[in-house]
C-alpha positions as CSV (number, residue, x, y, z in Angstrom):
1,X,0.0,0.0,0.0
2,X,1.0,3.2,-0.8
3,X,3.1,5.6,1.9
4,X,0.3,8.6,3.1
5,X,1.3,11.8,4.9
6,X,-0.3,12.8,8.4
7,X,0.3,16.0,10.2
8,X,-0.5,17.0,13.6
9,X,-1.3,20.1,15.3
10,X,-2.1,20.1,19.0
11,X,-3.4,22.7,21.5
12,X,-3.5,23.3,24.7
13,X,-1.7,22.0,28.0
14,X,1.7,19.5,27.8
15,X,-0.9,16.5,28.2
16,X,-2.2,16.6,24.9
17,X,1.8,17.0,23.9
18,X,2.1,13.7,25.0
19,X,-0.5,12.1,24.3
20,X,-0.7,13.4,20.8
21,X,2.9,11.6,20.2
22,X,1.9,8.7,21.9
23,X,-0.8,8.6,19.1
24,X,1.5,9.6,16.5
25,X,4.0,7.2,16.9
26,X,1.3,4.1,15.7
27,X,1.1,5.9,12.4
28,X,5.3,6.4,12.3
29,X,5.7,2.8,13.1
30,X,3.2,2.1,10.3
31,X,3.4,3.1,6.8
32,X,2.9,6.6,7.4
33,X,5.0,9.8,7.1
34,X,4.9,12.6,8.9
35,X,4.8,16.5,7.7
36,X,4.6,19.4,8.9
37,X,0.8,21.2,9.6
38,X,1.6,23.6,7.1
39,X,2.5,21.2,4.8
40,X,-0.1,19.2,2.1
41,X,-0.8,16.1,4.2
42,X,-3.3,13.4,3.3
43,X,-4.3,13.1,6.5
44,X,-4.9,16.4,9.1
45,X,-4.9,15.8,12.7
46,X,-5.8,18.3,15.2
47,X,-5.4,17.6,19.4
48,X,-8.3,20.2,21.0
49,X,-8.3,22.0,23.9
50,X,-11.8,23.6,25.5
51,X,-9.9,25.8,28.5
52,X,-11.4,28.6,26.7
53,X,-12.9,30.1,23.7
54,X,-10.1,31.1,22.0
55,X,-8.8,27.7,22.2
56,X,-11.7,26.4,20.5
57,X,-11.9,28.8,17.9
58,X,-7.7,28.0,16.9
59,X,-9.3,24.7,16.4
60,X,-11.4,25.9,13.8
61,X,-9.0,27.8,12.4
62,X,-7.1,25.0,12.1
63,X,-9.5,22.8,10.1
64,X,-9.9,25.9,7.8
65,X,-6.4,26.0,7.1
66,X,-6.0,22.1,6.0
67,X,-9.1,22.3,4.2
68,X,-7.3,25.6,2.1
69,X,-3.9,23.5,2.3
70,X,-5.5,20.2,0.4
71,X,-9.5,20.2,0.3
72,X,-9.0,16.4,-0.8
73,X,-7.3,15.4,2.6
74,X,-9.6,13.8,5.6
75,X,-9.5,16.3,8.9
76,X,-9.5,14.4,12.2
77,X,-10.3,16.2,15.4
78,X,-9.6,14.7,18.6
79,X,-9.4,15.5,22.4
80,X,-11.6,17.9,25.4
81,X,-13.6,20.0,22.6
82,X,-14.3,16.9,20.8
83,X,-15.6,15.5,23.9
84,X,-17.6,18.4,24.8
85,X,-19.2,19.6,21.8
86,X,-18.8,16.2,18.9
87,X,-21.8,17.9,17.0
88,X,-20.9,21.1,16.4
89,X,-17.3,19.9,15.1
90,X,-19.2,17.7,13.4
91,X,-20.8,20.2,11.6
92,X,-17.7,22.0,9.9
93,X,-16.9,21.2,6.1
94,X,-14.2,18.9,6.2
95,X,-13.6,17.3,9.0
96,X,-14.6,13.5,8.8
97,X,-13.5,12.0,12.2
98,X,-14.4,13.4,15.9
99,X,-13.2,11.3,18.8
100,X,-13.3,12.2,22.5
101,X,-10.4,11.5,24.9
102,X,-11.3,7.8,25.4
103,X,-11.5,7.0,21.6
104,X,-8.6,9.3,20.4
105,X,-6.4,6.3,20.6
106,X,-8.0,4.6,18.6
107,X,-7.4,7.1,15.9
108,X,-5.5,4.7,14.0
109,X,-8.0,2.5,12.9
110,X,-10.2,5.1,12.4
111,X,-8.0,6.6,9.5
112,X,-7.3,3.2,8.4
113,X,-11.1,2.3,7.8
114,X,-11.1,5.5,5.5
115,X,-8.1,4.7,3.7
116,X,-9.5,1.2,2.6
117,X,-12.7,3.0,1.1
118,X,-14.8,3.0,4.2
119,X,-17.5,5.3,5.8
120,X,-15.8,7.1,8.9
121,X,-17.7,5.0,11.7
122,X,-19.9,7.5,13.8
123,X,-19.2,7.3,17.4
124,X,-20.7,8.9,20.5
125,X,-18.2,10.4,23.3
126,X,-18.0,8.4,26.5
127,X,-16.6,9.7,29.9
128,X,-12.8,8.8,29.8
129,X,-12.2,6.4,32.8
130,X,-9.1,4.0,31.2
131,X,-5.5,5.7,31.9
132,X,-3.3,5.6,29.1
133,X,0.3,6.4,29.7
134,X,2.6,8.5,27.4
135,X,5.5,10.4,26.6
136,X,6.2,12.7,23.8
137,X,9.4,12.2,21.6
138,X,10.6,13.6,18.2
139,X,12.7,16.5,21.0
140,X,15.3,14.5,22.0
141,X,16.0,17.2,24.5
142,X,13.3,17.5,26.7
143,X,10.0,14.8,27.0
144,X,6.8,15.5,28.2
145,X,5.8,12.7,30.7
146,X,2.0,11.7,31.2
147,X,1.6,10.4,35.0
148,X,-2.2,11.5,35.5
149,X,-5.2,12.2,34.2
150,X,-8.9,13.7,34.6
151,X,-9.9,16.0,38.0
152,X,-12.5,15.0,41.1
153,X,-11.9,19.1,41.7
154,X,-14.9,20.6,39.4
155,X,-13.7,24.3,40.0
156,X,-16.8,26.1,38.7
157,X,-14.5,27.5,35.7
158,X,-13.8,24.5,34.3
159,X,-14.7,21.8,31.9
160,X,-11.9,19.7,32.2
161,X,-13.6,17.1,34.6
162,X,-16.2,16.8,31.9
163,X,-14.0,16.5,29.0
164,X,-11.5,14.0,31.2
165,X,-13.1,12.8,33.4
166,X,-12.2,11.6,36.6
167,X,-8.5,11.9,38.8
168,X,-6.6,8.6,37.8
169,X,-3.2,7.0,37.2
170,X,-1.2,3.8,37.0
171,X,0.5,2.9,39.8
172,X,3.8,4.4,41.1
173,X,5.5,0.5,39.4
174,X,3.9,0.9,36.4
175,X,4.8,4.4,35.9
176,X,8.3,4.1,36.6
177,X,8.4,1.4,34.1
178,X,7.4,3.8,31.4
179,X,9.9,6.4,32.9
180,X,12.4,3.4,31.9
181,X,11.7,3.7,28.5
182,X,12.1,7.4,28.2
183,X,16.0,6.8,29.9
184,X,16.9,4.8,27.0
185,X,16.7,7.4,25.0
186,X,18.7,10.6,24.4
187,X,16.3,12.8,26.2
188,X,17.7,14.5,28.6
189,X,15.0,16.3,30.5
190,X,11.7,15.0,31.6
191,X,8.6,17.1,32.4
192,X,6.0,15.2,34.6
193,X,2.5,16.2,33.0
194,X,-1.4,15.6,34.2
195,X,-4.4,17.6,34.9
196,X,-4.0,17.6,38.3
197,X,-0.6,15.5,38.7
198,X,-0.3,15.9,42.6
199,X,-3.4,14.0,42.9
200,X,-1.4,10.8,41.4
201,X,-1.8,7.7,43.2
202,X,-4.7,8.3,45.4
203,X,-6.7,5.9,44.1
204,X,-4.4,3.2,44.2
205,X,-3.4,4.2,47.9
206,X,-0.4,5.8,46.8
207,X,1.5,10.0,46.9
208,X,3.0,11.5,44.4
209,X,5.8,12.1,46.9
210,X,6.2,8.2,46.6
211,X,6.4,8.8,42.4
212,X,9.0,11.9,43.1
213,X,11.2,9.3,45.0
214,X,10.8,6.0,42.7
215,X,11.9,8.7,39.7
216,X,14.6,10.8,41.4
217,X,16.5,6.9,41.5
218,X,16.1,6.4,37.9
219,X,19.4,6.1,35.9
220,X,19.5,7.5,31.9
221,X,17.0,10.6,33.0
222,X,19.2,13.7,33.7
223,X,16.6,16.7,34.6
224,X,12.8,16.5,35.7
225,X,10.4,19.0,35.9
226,X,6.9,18.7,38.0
227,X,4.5,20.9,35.8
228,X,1.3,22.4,37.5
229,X,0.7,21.2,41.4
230,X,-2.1,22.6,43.1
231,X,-1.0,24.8,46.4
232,X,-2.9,22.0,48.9
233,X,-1.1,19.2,47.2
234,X,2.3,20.9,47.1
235,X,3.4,19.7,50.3
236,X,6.7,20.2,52.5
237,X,8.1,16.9,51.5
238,X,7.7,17.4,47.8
239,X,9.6,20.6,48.3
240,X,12.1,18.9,50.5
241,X,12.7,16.4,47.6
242,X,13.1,19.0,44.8
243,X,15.7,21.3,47.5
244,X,17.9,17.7,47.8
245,X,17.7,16.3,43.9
246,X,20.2,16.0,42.0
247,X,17.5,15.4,39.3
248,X,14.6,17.8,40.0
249,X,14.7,21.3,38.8
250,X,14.3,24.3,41.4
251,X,11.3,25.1,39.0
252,X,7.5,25.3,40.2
253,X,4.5,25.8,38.8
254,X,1.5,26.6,41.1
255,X,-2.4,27.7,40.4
256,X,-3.1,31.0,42.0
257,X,-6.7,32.0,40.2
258,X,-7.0,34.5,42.7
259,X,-5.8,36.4,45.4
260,X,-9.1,37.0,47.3
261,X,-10.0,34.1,49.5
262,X,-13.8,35.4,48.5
263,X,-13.2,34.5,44.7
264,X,-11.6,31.7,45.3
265,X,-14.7,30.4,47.3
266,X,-17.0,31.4,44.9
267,X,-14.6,29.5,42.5
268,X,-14.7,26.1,45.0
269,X,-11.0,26.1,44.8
270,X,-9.2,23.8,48.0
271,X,-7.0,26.3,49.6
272,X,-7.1,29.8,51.0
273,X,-4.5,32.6,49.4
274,X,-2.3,31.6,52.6
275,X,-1.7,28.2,51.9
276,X,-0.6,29.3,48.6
277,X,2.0,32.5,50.8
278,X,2.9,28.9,52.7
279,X,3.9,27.1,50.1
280,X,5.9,30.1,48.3
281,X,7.6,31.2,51.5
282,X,8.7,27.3,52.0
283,X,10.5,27.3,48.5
284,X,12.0,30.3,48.7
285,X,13.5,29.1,52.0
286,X,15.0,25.8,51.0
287,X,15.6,27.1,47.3
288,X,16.1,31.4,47.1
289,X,17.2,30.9,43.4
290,X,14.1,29.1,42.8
291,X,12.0,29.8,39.5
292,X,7.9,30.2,41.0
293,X,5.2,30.6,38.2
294,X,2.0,31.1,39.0
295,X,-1.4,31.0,37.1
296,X,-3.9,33.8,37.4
297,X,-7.4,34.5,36.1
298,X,-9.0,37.6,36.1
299,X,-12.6,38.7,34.9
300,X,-14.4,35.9,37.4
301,X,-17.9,36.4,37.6
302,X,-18.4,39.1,40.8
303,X,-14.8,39.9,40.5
304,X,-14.7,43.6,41.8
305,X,-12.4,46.2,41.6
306,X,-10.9,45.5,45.7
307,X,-11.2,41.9,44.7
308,X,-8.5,43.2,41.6
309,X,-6.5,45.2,43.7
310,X,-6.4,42.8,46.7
311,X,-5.0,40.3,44.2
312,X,-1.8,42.8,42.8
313,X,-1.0,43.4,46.2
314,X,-1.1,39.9,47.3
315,X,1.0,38.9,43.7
316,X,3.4,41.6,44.6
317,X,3.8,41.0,48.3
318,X,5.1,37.6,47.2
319,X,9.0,36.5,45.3
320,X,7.1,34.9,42.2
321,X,8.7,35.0,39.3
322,X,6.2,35.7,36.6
323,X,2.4,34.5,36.1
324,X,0.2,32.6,33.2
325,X,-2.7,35.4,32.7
326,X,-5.6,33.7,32.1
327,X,-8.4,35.8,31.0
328,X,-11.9,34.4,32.2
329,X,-14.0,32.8,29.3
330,X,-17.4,31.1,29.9
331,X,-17.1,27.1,29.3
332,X,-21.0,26.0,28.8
333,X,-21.8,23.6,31.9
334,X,-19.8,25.3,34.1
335,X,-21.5,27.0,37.3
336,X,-19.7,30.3,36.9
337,X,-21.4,30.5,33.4
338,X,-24.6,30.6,35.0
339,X,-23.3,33.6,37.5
340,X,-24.2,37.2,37.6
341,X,-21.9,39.7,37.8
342,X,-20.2,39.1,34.8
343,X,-17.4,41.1,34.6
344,X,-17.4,43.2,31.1
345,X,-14.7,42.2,28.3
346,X,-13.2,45.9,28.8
347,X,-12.3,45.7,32.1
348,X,-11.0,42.3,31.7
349,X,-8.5,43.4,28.8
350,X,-7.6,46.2,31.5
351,X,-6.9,43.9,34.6
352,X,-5.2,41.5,31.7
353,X,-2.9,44.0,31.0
354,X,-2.1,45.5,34.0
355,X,-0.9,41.6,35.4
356,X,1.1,40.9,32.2
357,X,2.8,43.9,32.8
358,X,3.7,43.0,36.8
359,X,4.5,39.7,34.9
360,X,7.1,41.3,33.3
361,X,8.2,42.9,36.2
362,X,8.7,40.0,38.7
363,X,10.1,38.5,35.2
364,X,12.8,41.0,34.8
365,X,13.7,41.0,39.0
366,X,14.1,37.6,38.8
367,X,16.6,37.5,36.0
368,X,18.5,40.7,37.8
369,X,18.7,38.1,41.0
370,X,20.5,35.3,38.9
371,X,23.2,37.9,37.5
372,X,26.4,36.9,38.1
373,X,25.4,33.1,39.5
374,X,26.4,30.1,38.0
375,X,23.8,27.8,36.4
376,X,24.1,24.6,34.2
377,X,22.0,25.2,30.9
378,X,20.5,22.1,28.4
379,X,21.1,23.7,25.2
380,X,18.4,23.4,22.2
381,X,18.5,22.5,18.8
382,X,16.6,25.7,17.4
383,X,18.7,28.4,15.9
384,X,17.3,31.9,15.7
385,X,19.7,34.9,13.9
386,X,22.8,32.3,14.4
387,X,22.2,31.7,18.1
388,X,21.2,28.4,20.0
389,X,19.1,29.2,23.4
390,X,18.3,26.3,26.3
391,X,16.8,27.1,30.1
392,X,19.0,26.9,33.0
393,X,18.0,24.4,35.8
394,X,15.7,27.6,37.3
395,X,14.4,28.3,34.2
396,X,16.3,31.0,33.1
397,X,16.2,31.1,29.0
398,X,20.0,31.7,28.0
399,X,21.4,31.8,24.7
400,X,24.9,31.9,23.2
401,X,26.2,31.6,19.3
402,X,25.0,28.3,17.5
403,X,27.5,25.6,18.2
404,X,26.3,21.8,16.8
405,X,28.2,19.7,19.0
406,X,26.5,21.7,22.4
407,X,22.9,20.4,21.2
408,X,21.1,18.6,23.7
409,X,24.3,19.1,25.8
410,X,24.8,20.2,29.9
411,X,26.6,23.3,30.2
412,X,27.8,24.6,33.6
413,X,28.1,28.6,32.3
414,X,28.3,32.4,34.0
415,X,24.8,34.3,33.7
416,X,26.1,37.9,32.5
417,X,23.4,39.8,31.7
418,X,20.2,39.8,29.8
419,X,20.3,41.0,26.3
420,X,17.4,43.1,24.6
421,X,15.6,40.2,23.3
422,X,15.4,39.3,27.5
423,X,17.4,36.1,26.9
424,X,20.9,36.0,29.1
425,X,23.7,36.0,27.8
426,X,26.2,33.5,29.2
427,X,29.9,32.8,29.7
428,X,31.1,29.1,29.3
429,X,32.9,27.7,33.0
430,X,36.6,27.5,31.6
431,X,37.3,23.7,32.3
């Protein structure tokens, strides 16, 4: 049978990352090859994401665009906005295959029916309850590592629960056995990915504390990264473990949403803004060159102005070192769609700006911190005007003249200073 081109285009968080090159590697391994999105491809495949509207509508933008690229190619369209809304994707010229998060793995013989001359089978979403492992290659620097998936939080935001379902993993075993797999490689860097990854394990009477150990042992993995923990789940042993790795990065990610303990009620979220002062200070302690992010969203339904302010001055009271501005979008079936006091698109675009700009801020302080310290970078392949960049283990985006042989290289360097672009630039540790 004749070789056919695929391409994929995901959106949204680091899960779909992996998961979409767990999916991509059964047409690889078959007698497909893979192109680039922009490219003419027989086949178009498109990972969703329904955090917000804009999301949704890049998904449609994206069908639009293979359709334009080669109106003759089947569009497949996979993942949370397929699970959520099947009929209205269903509805757009071109695309011939929708499949929630429990059937997108089954994508493959999906697109293999249609090659041999068949109908596109119709199938109705369930609720994802399987876990399915993954890990994304085709970096050889840096993987992203599915531990976890779906949410038992329903934040009255969100959709996520809806579109995956329930909090579950493998167990901490299993898991590691897949982490196995990724040391064989050439990867050097591993980022831990879920929807609510600190929740791993609870189901099977296990932490993720337990997972952080089994990991930190692993031989062939060189740098991991824990991506988005919530504040109540952070707690002082995982920090403990990151302070004493060898292997974990002095890198956190933690969900803020507000700085009002009165939004955050009215958003059900677990915590109160001081656990999430705790869990800062506690870093900062055992780690002061830490890297904190931390994910904000403004416009909640009832949000007021002292609601605003209260949440700059708690963001600036604290060392964080830059945010994720979300801007609040109503997801249908969510509680806080049904809310009054819906805060108008203006003053949202204000308060957006006015926190990407204290982003910035914290951004540029925490860079003037690191000045002068020494920091071991994992350089990139990409090349931009001649120069190859790669992160520090705090995160610090560094960059330095293109040089082959340092790709996917360790690099012990000097941070001198920041050049316009806001990338450092370094000086190599004479050996």
């Amino acid at each position: 049978m004749k070789r056919k081109t695929i391409a994929f285009q995901t959106f949204g968080c680091k899960l779909n990352f992996a998961e979409t090159s767990a999916i991509a590697r059964k047409f690889t391994d078959s007698d497909y090859d893979m192109v680039d999105f922009k490219e003419n491809a027989d086949y178009y495949v498109i990972h969703s994401c329904t955090v917000t509207g804009q999301a949704e509508r890049k998904t449609r933008a994206a069908i639009r665009q293979a359709m334009r690229k080669n109106p003759e190619a089947s569009v497949a369209v996979i993942g949370c906005y397929s699970q959520l809304r099947p009929e209205e994707i269903k509805s757009i010229k071109g695309v011939e295959i929708v499949l929630g998060n429990s059937e997108k793995y089954k994508l493959f013989d999906h697109i293999q029916n249609i090659r041999s001359g068949n109908q596109p089978s119709e199938t109705e979403p369930d609720r994802p309850a399987d876990f399915e492992p993954g890990f994304s290659m085709g970096d050889r620097t840096r993987s992203f590592f599915k531990v976890q998936d779906g949410c038992d939080y329903f934040c009255t935001f969100c959709a996520i629960p809806y579109a995956r379902g329930r909090s579950r993993s493998a167990s901490v075993a299993s898991t590691l056995e897949v982490a196995k797999q990724i040391a064989i490689t050439e990867v050097k860097e591993v980022v831990l990915t879920g929807v609510n990854i600190g929740d791993f394990g609870r189901q099977n009477g296990e932490t993720f504390h337990e997972l952080l150990l089994g990991l930190d042992t692993i031989q062939g993995i060189e740098r991991l990264r824990i991506s988005s923990v919530e504040p109540e789940l952070l707690n002082d042993d995982i920090i403990k473990l990151v302070s004493e790795s060898k292997k974990f990065m002095p890198h956190f990610h933690i969900p803020l949403q507000s700085g009002t303990d009165r939004i955050l009620e009215l958003m059900k979220r677990k915590y109160k803004r001081e656990v999430f002062a705790q869990r800062i200070n506690s870093i900062k302690t055992l780690m002061p060159d830490a890297c904190i992010a931390a994910d904000v969203i403004i416009g909640f339904p009832g949000e007021s102005e002292e609601d605003f302010d209260d949440t700059v001055a708690f963001i600036q009271s604290l060392p964080i070192s830059y945010l994720h501005v979300f801007t609040y979008s109503k997801r249908p079936g969510t509680k806080a769609a049904l809310m009054a006091e819906q805060v108008p698109d203006s003053v949202k675009h204000e308060r957006s700006r006015i926190l990407h700009q204290i982003s910035d801020e914290k951004k540029a302080t925490f860079y003037r911190e690191n000045k002068g310290s020494v920091r071991d970078i994992l350089w990139e392949s990409d090349v931009e005007e001649g120069f190859m960049s790669g992160f520090t283990d705090n995160y610090i985006r560094c960059k330095k003249p293109f040089n082959k042989s340092s790709v996917n290289q360790i690099e012990s360097v000097i941070l001198l200073e920041p050049d316009t672009d806001g990338t450092y630039i370094i000086k190599p540790i004479e050996q």
